[in-house]
N, C-alpha and C positions, 0 to 999 in steps of 0.2 A: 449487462453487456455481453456476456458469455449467452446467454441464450440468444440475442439479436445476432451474432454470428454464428451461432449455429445452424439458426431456420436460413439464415442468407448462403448458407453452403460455407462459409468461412471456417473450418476446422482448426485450421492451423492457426491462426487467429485466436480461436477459441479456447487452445490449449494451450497456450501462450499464457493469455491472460488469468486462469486458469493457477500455470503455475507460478507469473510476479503476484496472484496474490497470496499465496502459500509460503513467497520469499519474505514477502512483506509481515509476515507472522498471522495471517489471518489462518482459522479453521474452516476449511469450506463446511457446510451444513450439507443434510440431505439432497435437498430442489439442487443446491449448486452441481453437487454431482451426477443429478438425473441431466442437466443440461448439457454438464460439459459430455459424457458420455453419450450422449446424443447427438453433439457436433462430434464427435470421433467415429459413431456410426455409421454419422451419414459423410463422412469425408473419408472412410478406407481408415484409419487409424487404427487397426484390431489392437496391438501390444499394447498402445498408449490408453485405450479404454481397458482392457484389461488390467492395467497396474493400478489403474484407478480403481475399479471393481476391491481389488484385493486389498487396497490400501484402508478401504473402511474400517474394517475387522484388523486389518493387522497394524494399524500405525495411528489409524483417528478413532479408536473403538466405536463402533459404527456399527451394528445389526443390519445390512442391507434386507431393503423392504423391498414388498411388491414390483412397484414405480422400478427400482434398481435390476431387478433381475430383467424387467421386462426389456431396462436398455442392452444388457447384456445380452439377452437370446435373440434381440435386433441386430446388436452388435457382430455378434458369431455367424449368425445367418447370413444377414446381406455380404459377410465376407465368403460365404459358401463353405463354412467350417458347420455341415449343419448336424452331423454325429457329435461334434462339443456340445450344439446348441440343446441338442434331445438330452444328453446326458447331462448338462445343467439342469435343463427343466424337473428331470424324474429326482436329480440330488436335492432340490431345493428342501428349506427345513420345513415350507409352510406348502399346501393345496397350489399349485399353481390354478390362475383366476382365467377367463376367458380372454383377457387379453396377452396373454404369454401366446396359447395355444393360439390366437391367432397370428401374433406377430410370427409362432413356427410355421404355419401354413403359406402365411405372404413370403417365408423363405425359400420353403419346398417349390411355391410355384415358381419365384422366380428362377432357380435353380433346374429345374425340372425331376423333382424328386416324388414324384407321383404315388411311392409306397408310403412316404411320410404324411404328403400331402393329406391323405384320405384318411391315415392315423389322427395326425391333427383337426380333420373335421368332425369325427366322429367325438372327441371329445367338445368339439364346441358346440353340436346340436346335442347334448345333453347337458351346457351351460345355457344356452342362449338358441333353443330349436326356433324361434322366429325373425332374427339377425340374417337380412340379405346378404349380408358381404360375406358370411363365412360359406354361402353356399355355391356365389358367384368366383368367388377365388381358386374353390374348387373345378367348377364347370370352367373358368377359363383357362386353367392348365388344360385339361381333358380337349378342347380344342386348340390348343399349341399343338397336339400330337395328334391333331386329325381322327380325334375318338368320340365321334360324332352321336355314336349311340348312347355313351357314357353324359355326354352335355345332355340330351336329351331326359336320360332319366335325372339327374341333376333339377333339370328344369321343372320335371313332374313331378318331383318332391315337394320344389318349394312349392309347385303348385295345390298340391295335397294338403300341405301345410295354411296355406294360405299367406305365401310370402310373395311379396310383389318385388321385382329387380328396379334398381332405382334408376332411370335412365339420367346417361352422362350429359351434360349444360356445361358450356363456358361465355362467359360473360366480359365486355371489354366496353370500356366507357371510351363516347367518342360526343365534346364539346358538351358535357354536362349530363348528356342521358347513355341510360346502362342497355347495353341491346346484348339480349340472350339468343342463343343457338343451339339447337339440339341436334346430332350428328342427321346429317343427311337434308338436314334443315331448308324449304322453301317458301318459308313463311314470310320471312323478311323482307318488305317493300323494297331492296336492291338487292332481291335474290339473283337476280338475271345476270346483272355487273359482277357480282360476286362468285359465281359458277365459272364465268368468262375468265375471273382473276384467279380462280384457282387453275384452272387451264392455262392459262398462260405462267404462271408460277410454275405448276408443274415444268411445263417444258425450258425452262429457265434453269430450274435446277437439276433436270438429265445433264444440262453443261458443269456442273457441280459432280457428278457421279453418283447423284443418287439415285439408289433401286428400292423400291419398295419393300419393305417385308411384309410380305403377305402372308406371313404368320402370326401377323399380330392381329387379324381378323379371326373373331372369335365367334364367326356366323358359320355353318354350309351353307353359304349362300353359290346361286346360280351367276350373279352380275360376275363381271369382273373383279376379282380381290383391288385390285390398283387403285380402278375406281371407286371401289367402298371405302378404302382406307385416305381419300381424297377429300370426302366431307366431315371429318371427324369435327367434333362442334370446334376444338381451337384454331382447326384451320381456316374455317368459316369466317370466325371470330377473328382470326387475324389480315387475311382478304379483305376484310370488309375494312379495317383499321388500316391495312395498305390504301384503298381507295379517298377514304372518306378521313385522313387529318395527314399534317402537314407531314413532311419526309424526314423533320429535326426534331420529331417528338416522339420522346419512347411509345413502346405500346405493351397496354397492361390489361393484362389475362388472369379472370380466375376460374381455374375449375373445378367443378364438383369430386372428381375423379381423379385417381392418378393419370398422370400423361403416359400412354403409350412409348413403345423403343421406334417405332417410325417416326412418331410427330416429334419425336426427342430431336431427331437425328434431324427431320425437314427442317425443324426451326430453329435449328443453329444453321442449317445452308443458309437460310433465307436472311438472317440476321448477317451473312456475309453478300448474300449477293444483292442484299436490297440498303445495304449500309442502315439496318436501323435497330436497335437497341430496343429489346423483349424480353420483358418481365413476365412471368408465366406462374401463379401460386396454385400449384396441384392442390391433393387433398395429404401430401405427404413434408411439402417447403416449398422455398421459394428459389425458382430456376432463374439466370439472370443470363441471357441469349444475348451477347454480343462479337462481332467478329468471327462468325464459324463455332464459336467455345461456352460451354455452359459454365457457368460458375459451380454445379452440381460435379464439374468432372467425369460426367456420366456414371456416376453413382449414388444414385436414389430408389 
């Protein structure tokens, strides 16, 4: 149950439960506290995952393992505490694994910590030199900050390497069959409707206040930013799901990829301005878009 609220964005939930079964004299195990420190990660909880962290070792005699540290330098990171989080890392007693060093790099980026960031990659291409995401995580900071030549070489590494970039898909089931979308997508037999409908979305939610961030295009591209960030597969994927089922039915999205900070932001307007309830399962949990409000809190 603690894990089922965790991935649902439920934190406080999670640590709730969490601690009646601590009252009720049970000992949490390992898995239980990779969970619950995982719902405190991902809900802002820093202090409440930390006392957890410390309680292994000092009250449950616990060795925190692997699995453990890596919720902790999630933990630290996504709070933007990311000098804790490098200094965890180098103290640990064991080799930090490829996955530490990546969860620091997914911080650096989000963060914009560019000197970390590239610290961090270089220890993960001498764990895992054929791993697309550690080189994409990279290259997509570098384009946050308009460092165009920097994605470039980025890009002819992996190509040197022979590492292919995985392209982003979301998928939404609509009366029994699954229809995929890859951004920019006109493959789909109501491509046409579905352009129209993001057009007209669009200008539905300028009455909303929303502006595009055009820094979440991670191309130099020549089009207009607005309009590249307009066909991203979930927007597609959701368009299509406004058209094509009834106005009383949720609508559910999986993506290959984490969700972008515009499509975050579009898809809680749209969830207000079209009254419909949006389920969204990134590659990170599950978003739950109703009324303008993510169940994420907008931190994921």
């Amino acid at each position: 149950m603690i894990g089922g609220f965790a991935v649902h964005g439920h934190g406080n939930q999670a640590l709730e439960m969490y601690r009646k079964m601590k009252l009720e004299g049970l000992v949490p195990d390992g898995a239980t506290i990779v969970v619950t420190m995982f719902a405190c990660s991902h809900g802002g909880l820093v202090e409440e995952g930390l006392e957890i962290f410390e309680s292994m070792k000092g009250i449950h005699g616990m060795e925190p393992k692997l699995e453990h540290y890596r919720c902790l330098i999630d933990l630290l990171g996504r709070a933007g505490r990311l000098k804790d989080a490098e200094e965890r890392l180098h103290d640990m007693p064991m080799k930090p694994n490829a996955i530490l060093w990546r969860s620091l790099l997914g911080a650096a980026k989000l963060h914009g910590n560019l000197e970390m960031g590239e610290a961090a990659l270089k220890h993960l291409i001498e764990l895992e030199p054929e791993t697309r995401g550690n080189y994409v995580l990279l290259s997509n900071m570098y384009a946050s900050i308009a460092r165009w030549n920097d994605v470039k070489r980025v890009r002819m590494l992996m190509k040197d390497r022979g590492v292919d970039k995985l392209p982003g898909f979301s998928l939404v089931e609509i009366n029994g069959a699954m229809h995929e979308f890859l951004t920019g997508d006109k493959a789909h037999p109501f491509s046409k409707e579905i352009h129209l409908k993001i057009g007209e979305i669009n200008r539905r939610l300028q009455e909303y206040g929303h502006k595009p961030r055009t820094s979440e295009v991670l191309f130099d591209v020549e089009e207009d930013k607005e309009d590249f960030l307009s066909y991203h597969s979930e927007r597609l994927a959701i368009a299509f799901a406004l058209i094509a089922s009834p106005s009383s039915m949720p609508i559910r999205i999986i993506k290959n990829l984490r969700v972008c900070g515009d499509c975050h932001v579009f898809t809680k307007l749209i969830s207000a301005a079209y009254q419909r309830d949006i389920i969204v399962r990134d590659r990170n949990r599950f978003h739950h878009f109703k009324d303008g409000s993510c169940s994420c809190l907008d931190y994921w």
